[in-house]
TIVO-2410 file (N, C-alpha, C; in nm, 3 decimals):
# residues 41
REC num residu      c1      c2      c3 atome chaine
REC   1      X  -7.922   3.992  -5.962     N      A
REC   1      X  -7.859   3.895  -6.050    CA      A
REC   1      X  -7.803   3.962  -6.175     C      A
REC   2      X  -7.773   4.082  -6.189     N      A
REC   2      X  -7.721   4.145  -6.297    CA      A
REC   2      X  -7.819   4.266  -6.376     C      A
REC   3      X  -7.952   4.213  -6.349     N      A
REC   3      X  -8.031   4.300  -6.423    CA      A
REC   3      X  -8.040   4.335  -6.578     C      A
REC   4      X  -8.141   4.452  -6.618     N      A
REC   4      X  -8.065   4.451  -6.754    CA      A
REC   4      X  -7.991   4.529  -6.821     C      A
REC   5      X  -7.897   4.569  -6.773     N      A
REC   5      X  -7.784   4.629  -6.778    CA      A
REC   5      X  -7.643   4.532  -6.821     C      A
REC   6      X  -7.624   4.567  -6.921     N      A
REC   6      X  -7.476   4.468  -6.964    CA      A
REC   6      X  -7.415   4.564  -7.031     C      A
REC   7      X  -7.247   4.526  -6.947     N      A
REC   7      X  -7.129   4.598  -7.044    CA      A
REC   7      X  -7.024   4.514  -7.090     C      A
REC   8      X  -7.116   4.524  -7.214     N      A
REC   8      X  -7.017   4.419  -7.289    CA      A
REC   8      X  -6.977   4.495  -7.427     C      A
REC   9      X  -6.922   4.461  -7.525     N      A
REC   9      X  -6.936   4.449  -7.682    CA      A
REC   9      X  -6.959   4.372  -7.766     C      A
REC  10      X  -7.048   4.398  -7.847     N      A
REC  10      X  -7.115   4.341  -7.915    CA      A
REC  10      X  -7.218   4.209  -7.898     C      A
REC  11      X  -7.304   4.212  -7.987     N      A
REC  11      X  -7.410   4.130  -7.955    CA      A
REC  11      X  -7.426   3.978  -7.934     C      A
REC  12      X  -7.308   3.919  -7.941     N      A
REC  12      X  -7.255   3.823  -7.935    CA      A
REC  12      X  -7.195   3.757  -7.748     C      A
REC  13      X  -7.124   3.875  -7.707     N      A
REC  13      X  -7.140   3.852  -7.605    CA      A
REC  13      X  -7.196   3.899  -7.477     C      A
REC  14      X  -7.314   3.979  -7.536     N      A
REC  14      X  -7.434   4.005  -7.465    CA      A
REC  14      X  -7.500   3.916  -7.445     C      A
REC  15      X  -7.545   3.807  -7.557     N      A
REC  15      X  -7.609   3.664  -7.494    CA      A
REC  15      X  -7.567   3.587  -7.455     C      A
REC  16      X  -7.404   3.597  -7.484     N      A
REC  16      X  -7.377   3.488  -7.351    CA      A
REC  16      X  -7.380   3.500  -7.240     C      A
REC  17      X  -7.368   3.660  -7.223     N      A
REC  17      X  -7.347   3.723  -7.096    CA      A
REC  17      X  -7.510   3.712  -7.008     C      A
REC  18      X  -7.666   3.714  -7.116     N      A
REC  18      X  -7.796   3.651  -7.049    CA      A
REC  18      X  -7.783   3.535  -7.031     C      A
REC  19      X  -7.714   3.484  -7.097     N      A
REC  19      X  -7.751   3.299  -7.078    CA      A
REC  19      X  -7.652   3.268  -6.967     C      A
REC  20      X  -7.571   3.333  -6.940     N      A
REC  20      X  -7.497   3.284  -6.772    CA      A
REC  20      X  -7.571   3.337  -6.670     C      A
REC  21      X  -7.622   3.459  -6.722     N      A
REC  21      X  -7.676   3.520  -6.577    CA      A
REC  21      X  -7.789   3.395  -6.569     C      A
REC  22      X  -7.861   3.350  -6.683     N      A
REC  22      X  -7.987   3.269  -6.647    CA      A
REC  22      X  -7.981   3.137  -6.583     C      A
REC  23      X  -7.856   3.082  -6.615     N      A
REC  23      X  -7.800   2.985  -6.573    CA      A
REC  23      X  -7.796   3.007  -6.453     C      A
REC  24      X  -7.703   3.125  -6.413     N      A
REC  24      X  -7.693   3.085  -6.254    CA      A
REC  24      X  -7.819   3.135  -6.166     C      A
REC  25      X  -7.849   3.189  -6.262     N      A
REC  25      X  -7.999   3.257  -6.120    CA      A
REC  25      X  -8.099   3.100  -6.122     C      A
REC  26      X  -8.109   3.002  -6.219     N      A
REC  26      X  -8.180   2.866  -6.201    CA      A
REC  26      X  -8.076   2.775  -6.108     C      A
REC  27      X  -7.987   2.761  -6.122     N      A
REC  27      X  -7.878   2.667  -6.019    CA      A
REC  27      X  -7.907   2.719  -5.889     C      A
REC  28      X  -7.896   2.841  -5.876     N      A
REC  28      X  -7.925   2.888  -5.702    CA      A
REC  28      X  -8.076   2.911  -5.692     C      A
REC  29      X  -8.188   2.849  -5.822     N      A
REC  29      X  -8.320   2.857  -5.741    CA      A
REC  29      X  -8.349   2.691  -5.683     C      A
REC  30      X  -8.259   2.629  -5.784     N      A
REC  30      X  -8.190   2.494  -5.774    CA      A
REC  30      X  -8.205   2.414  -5.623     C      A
REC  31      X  -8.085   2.519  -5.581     N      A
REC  31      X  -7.965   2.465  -5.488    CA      A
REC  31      X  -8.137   2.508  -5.332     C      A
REC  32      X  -8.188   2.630  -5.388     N      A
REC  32      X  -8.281   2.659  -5.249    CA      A
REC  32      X  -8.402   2.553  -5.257     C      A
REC  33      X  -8.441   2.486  -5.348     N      A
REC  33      X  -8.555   2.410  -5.347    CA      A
REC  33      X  -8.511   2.303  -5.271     C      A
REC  34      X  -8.363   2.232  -5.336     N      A
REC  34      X  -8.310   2.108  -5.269    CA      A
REC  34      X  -8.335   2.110  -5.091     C      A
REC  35      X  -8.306   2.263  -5.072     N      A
REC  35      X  -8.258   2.307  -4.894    CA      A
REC  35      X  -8.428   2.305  -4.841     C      A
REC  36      X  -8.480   2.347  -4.904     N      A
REC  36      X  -8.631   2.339  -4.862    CA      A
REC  36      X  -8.678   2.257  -4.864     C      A
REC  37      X  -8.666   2.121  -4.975     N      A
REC  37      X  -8.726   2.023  -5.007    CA      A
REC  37      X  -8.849   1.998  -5.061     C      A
REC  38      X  -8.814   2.097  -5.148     N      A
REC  38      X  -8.905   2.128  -5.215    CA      A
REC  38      X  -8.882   1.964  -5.361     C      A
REC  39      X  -8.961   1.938  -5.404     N      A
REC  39      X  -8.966   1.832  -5.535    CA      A
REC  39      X  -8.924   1.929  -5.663     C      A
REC  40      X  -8.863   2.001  -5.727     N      A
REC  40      X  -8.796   2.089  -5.846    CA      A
REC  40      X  -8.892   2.022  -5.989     C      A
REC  41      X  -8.851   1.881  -6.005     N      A
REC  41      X  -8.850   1.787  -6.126    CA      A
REC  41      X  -8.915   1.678  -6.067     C      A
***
């Protein structure tokens, strides 16, 4: 999912650049619970 490795500039869009990766790595743990049926919430 990206790891922690970012090439970006500056520190500004280094966290946006964690806060998408975090975003999408929860949407696709999301999307596998729904497929499992699993209860999430």
């Amino acid at each position: 999912m990206g790891g922690k490795l970012l090439r970006t500039i500056g520190e500004k869009r280094a966290n946006f650049a964690m806060t998408m990766m975090a975003a999408c790595y929860n949407l696709k743990r999301l999307v596998y619970f729904r497929k499992a049926g699993i209860k999430a919430f």
